[in-house]
Biotite code that builds the C-alpha atoms (Angstrom):
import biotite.structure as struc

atoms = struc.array([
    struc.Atom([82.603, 111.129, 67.423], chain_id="A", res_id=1, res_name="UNK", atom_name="CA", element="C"),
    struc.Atom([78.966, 110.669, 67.694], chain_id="A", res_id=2, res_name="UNK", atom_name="CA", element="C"),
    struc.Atom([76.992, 112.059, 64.701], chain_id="A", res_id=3, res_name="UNK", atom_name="CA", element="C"),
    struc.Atom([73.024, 113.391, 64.235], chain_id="A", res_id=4, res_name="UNK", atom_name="CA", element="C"),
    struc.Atom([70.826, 110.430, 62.466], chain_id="A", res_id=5, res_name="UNK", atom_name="CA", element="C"),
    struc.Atom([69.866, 111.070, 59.187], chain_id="A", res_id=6, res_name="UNK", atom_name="CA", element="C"),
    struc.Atom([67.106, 109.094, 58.725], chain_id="A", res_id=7, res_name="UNK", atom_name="CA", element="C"),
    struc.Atom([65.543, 110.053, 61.839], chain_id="A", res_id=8, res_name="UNK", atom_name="CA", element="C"),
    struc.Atom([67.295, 113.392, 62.666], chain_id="A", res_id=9, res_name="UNK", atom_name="CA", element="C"),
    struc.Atom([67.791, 112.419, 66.142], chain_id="A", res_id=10, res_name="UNK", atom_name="CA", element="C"),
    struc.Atom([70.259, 114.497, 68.257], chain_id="A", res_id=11, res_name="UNK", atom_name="CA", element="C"),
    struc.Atom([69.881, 112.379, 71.445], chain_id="A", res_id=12, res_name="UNK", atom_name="CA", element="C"),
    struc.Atom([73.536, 110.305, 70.557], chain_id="A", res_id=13, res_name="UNK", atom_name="CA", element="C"),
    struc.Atom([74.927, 113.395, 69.909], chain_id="A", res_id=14, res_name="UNK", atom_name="CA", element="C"),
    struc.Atom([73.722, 115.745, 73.223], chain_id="A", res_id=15, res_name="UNK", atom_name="CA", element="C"),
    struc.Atom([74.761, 112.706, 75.356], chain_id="A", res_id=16, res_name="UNK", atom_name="CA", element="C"),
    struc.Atom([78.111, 112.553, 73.589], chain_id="A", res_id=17, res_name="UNK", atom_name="CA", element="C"),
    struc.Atom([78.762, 116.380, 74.017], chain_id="A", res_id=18, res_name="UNK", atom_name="CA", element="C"),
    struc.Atom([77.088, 116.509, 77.409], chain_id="A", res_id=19, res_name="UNK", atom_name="CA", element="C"),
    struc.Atom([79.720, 113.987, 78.449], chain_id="A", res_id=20, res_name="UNK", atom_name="CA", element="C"),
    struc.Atom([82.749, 116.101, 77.222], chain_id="A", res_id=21, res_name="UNK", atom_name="CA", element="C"),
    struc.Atom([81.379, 119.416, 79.240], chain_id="A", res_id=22, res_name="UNK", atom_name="CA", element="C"),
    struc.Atom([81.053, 116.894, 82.265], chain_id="A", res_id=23, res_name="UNK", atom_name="CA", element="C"),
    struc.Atom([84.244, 115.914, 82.015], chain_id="A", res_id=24, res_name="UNK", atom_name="CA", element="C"),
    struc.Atom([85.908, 119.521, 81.580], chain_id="A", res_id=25, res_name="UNK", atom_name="CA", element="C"),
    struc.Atom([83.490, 121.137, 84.906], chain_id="A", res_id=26, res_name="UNK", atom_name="CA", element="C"),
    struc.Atom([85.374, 118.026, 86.920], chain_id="A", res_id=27, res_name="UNK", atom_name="CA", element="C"),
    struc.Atom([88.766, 119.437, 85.616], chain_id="A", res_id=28, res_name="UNK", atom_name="CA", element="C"),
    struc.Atom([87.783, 122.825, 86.599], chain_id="A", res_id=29, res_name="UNK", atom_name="CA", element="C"),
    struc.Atom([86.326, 121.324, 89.861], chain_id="A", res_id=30, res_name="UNK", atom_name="CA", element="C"),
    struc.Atom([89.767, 119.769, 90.933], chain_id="A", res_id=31, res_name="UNK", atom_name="CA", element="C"),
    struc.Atom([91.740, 122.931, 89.796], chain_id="A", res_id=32, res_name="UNK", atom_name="CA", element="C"),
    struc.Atom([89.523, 125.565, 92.155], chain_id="A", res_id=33, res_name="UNK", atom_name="CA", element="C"),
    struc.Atom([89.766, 122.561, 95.263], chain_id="A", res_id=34, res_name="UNK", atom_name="CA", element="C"),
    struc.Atom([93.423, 122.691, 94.429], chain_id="A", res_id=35, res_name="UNK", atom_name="CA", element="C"),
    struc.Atom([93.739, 126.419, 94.450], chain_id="A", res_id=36, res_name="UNK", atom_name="CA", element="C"),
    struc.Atom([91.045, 126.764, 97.440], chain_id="A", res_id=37, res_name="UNK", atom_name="CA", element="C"),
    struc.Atom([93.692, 124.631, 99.291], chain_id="A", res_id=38, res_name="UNK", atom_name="CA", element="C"),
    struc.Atom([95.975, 127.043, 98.365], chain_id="A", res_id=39, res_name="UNK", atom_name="CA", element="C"),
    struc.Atom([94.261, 129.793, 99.173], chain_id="A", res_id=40, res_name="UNK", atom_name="CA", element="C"),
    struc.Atom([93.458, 128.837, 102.965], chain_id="A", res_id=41, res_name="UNK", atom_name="CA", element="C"),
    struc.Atom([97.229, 127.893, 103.245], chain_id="A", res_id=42, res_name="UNK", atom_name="CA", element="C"),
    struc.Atom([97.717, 131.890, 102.575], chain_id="A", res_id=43, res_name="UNK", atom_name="CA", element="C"),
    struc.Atom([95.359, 132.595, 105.272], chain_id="A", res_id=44, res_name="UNK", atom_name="CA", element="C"),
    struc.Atom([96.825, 129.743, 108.015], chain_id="A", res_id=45, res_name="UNK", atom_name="CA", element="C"),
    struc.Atom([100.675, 131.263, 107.090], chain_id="A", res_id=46, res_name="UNK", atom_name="CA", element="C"),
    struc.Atom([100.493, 134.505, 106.151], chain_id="A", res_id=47, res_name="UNK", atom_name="CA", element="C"),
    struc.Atom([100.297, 135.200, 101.758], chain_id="A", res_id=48, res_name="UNK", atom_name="CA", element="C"),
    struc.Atom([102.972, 133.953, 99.732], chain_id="A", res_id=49, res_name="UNK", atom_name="CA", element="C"),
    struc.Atom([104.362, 135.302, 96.337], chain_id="A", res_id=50, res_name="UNK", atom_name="CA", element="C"),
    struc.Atom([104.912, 132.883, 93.951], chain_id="A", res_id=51, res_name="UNK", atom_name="CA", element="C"),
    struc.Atom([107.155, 133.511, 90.673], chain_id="A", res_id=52, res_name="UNK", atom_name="CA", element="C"),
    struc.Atom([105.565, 131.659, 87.339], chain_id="A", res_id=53, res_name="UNK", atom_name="CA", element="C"),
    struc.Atom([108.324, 128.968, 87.987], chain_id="A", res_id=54, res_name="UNK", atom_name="CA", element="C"),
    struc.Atom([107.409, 128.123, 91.737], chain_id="A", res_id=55, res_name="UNK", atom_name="CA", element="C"),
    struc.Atom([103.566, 127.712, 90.437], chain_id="A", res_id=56, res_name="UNK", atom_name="CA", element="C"),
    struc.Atom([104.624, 125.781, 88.024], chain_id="A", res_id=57, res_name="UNK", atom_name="CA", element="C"),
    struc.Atom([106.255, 123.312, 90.283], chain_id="A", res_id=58, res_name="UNK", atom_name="CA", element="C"),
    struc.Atom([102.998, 123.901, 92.808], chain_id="A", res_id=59, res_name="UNK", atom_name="CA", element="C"),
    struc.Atom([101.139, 122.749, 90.557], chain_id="A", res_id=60, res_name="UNK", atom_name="CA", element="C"),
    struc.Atom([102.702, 119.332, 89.013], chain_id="A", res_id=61, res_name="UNK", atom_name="CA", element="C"),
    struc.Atom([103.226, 119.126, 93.227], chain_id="A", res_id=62, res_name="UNK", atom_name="CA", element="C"),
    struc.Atom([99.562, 118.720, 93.131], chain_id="A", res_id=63, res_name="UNK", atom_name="CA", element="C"),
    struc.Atom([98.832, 116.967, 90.059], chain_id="A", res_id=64, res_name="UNK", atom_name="CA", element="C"),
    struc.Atom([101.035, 114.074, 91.046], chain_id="A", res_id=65, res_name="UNK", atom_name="CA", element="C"),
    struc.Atom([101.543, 114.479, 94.690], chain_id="A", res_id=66, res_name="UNK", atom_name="CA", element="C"),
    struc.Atom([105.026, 114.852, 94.736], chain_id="A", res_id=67, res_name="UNK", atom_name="CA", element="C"),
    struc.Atom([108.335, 115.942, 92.719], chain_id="A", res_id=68, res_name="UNK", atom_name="CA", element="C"),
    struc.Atom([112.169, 115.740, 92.617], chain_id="A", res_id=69, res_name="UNK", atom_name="CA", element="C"),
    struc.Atom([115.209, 117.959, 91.714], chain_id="A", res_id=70, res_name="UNK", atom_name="CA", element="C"),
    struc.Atom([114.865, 115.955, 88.678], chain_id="A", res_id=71, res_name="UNK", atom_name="CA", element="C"),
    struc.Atom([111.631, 116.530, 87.384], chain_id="A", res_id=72, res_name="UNK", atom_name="CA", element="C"),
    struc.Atom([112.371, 120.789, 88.500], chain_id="A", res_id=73, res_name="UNK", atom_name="CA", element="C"),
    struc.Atom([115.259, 120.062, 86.669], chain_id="A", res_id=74, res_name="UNK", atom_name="CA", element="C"),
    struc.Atom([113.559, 118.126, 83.492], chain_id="A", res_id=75, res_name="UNK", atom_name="CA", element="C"),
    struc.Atom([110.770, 120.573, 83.556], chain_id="A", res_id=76, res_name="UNK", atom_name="CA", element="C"),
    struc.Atom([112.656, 123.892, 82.840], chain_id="A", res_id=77, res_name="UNK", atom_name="CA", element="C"),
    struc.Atom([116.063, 123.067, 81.434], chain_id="A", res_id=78, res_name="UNK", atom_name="CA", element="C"),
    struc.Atom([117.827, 123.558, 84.274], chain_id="A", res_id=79, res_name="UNK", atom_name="CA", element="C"),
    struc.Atom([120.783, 122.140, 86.291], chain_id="A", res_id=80, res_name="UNK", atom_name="CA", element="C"),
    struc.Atom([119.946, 119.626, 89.457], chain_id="A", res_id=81, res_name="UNK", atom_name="CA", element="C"),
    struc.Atom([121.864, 122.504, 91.772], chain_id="A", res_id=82, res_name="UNK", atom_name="CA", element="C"),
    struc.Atom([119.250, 125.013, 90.064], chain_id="A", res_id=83, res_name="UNK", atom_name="CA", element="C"),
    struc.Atom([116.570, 122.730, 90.597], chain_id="A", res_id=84, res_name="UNK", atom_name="CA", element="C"),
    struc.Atom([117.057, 122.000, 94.446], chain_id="A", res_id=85, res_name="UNK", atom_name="CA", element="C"),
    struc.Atom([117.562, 126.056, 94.466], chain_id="A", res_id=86, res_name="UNK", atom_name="CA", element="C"),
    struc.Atom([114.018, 126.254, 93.461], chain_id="A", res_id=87, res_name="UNK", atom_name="CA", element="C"),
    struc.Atom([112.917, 123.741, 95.874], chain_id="A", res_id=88, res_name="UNK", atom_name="CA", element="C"),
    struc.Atom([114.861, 125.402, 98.482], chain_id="A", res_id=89, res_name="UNK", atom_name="CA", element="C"),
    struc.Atom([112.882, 128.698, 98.170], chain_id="A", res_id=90, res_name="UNK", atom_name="CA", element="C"),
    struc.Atom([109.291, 127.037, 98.409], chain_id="A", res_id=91, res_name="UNK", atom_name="CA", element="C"),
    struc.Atom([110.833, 124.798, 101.213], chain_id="A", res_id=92, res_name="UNK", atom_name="CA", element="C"),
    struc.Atom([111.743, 128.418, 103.019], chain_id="A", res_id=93, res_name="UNK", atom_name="CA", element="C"),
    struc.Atom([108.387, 129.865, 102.553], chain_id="A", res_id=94, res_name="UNK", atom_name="CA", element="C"),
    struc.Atom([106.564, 126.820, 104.238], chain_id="A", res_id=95, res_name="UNK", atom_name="CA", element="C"),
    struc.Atom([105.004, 125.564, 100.571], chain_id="A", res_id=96, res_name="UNK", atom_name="CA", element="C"),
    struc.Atom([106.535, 122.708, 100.156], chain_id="A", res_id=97, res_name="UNK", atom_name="CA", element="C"),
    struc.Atom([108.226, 119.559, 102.575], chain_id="A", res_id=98, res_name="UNK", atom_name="CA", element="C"),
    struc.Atom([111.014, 117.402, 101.718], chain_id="A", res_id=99, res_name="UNK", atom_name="CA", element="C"),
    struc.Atom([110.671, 113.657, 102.389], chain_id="A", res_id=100, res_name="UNK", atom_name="CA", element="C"),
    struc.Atom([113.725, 111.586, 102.674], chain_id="A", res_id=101, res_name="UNK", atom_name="CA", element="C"),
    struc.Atom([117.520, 112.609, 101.808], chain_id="A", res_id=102, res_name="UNK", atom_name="CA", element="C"),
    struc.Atom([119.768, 112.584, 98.892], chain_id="A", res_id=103, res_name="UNK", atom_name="CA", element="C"),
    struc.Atom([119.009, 111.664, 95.108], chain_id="A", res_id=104, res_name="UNK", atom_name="CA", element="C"),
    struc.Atom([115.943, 110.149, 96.398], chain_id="A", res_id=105, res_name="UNK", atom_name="CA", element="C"),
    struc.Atom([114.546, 112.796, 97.879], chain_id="A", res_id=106, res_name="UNK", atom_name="CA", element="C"),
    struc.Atom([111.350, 113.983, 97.093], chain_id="A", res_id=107, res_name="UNK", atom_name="CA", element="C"),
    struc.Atom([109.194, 116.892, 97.903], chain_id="A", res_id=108, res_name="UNK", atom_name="CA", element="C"),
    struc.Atom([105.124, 117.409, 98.802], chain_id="A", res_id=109, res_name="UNK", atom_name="CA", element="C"),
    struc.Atom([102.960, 119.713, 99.622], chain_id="A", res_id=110, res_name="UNK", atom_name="CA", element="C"),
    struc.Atom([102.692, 121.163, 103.171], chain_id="A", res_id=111, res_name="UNK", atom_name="CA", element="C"),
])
């Protein structure tokens, strides 16, 4: 951490180093409201979707790393692979997610 001078009591190192940290958390918050704008003019193309707290969730590691498995459903709430792909299944109906390929190497992304 960057620290004020004592000898000359200058706060320059310091304002640049804190600067830096509030520029980095507005492009967080910048990438979350594109995400959820995205989101939000999917509602309007298909008509508003409910989510439940799980099915966000899984939106949004969907959009943090592009895609996601039964497995990572499954590592990501403690739950079975069946449960998992159940989850999937419900965002799949509600046009929120695609699947891309078949079987255990499935994966899903986001529509």
């Amino acid at each position: 951490m960057q620290s004020i001078s004592p000898d000359t009591q200058d706060l320059t190192q310091w304002l640049e180093y804190f600067t830096r940290g509030v520029m980095v958390q507005i492009e967080q918050v910048c990438q979350r409201i594109i995400g959820l704008s995205l989101d939000v003019q999917k509602m309007k193309d298909f008509g508003q979707v409910a989510l439940t707290e799980r099915q966000m969730k899984i939106v949004e590691a969907v959009n943090k790393s592009q895609k996601i498995t039964a497995g990572d459903i499954a590592a990501i709430f403690g739950i079975s692979r069946q449960s998992a792909l159940k989850e999937a299944g419900k965002l799949l109906e509600m046009n929120v997610l695609t699947p891309v390929g078949k079987g255990r190497g499935a994966h899903y992304v986001r529509k």
